[in-house]
N, C-alpha and C positions, 0 to 999 in steps of 0.2 A: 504494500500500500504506500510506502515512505518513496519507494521508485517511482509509481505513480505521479504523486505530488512533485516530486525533484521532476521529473522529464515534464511534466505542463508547465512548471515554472520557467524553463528552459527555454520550451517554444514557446511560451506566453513573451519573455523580455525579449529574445531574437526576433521575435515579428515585429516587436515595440520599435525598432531602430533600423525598419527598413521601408522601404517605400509604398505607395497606397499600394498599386501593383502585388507589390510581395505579401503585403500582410494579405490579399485577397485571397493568393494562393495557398497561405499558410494555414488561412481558415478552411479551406475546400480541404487542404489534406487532413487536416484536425479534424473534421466534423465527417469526411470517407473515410479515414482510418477507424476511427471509431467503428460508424458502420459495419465495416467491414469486418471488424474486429466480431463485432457480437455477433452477424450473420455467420459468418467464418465458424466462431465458435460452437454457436446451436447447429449449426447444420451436420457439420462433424463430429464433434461431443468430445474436439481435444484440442489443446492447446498449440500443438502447430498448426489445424486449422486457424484457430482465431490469429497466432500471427501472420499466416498467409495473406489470410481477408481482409487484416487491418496494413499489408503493406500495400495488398492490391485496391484497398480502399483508397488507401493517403495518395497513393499516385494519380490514381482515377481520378480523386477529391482535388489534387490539387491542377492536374490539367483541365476537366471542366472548369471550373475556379478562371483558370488564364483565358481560357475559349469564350466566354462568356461575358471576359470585363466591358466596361462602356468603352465607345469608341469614341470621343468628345469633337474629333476633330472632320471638316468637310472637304477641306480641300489642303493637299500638301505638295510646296513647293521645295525643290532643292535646287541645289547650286553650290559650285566649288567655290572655297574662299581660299586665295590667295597666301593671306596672312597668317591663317588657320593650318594651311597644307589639308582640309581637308574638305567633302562636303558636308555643307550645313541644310539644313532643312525649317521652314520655318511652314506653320500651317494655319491659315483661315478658320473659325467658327462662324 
């Protein structure tokens, strides 16, 4: 149980100090691991089931998660900057 609490604490403060982006997927794989975790476990009646379904959960959780973000922007322009060395891209709403 003491595991528990320490690895939520973990991914709780890591998602804290990343971008919207990142915490979206953090929470997709949070909330499919879990999932998967308990479908995993009842369906099988053992413990490597429930870790199977909660890694194939978290993965699942967390691509859905990215597939699905908003897309805020309508029109994207790029162009090489000189001074930059590189392209930059700027985008219209």
């Amino acid at each position: 149980m003491t595991r528990i609490f320490l690895i939520s604490g973990l991914c709780l403060s890591l998602a804290a100090c990343a971008t919207a982006r990142d915490q979206r997927m953090a929470q997709g794989a949070m909330i499919g691991g879990a999932g998967g975790a308990i479908i995993g476990g009842v369906t099988t009646g053992t413990t490597g089931g429930a870790v199977v379904g909660g890694v194939a959960g978290a993965a699942i959780g967390a691509a859905g998660a990215d597939m699905t973000r908003p897309r805020y922007h309508k029109q994207k322009r790029c162009s090489y900057n000189d001074e930059q060395q590189r392209e930059v891209c700027t985008y219209r709403y």
